[in-house]
N, C-alpha and C positions, 0 to 999 in steps of 0.2 A: 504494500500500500504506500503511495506515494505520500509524502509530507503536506497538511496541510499549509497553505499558503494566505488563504484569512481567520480571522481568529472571531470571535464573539463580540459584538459591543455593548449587545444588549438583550438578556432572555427577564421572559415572564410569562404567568399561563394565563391563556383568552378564558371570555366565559363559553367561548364554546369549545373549551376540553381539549384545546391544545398548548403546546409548548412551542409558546413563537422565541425564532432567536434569529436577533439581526446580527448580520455579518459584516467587518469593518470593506469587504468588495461592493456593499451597499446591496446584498441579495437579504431575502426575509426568509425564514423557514417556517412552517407554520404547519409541526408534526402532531396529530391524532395520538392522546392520551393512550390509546388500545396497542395504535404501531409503536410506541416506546415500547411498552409491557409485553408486546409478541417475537420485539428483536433484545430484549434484555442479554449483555455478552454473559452472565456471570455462568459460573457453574454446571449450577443447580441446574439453569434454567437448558443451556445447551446438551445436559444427560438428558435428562426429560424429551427434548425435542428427538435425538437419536435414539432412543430406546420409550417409545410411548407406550400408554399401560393397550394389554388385548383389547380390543370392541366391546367384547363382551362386558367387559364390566363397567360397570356406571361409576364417575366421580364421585367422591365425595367432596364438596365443598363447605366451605366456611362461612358465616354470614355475611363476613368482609367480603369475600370473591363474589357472593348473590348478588351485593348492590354494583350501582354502579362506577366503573374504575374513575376513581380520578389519582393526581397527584397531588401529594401533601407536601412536597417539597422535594428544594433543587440546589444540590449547595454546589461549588467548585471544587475540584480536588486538584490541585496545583494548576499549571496553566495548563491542561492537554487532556482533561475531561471534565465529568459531573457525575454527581453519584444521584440518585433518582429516588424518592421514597412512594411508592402508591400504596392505596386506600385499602388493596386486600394482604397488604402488611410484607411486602416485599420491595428491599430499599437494599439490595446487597450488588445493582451492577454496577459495572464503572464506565459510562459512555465516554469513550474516547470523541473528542470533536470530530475525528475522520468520518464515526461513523452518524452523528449529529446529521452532519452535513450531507452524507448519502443518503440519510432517511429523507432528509428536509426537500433535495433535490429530485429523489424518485417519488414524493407525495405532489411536488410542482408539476413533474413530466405527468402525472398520470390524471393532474386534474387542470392539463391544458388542452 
């Protein structure tokens, strides 16, 4: 993955359940609370995605995961990510901006 070459100037979340982040190249990003929580890098979350439970069986979920996702916060982890906390109690990835900036740019392609 190539270096990024702009950096953040400015993030906050819309009321409509996104994570907007302006970029100092003057582009906006304006990612879907859901696509943060679906591309989470940590762990947990990439076993899970490679080894999913059989069909057969039904989830169990939590009452946090019933409602609906939002984010509770977005702090900085030095200058080259954000760590993310949402609403059904998973706040463990570390969003490097690389990948910010791909989610932010394939939510623009795909709603132009």
């Amino acid at each position: 993955m190539s270096e990024l070459s702009s950096y953040p100037t400015g993030i906050r979340l819309s009321d409509d359940n996104r994570l907007v982040i302006d970029w100092s190249d003057n582009v906006r990003s304006r990612i879907p609370f859901r696509i943060l929580r679906d591309n989470c890098p940590c762990a947990h979350c990439r076993e899970a995605e490679r080894n999913p439970q059989p069909a057969e069986l039904l989830p169990v979920i939590s009452a946090a995961e019933a409602q609906p996702l939002m984010v509770q916060g977005v702090k900085p982890l030095g200058n080259y990510a954000y760590t993310i906390a949402f609403s059904d109690g998973h706040d463990t990835g570390i969003y490097k901006l690389e990948l910010l900036r791909q989610l932010g740019d394939a939510i623009a392609d795909a709603e132009s």
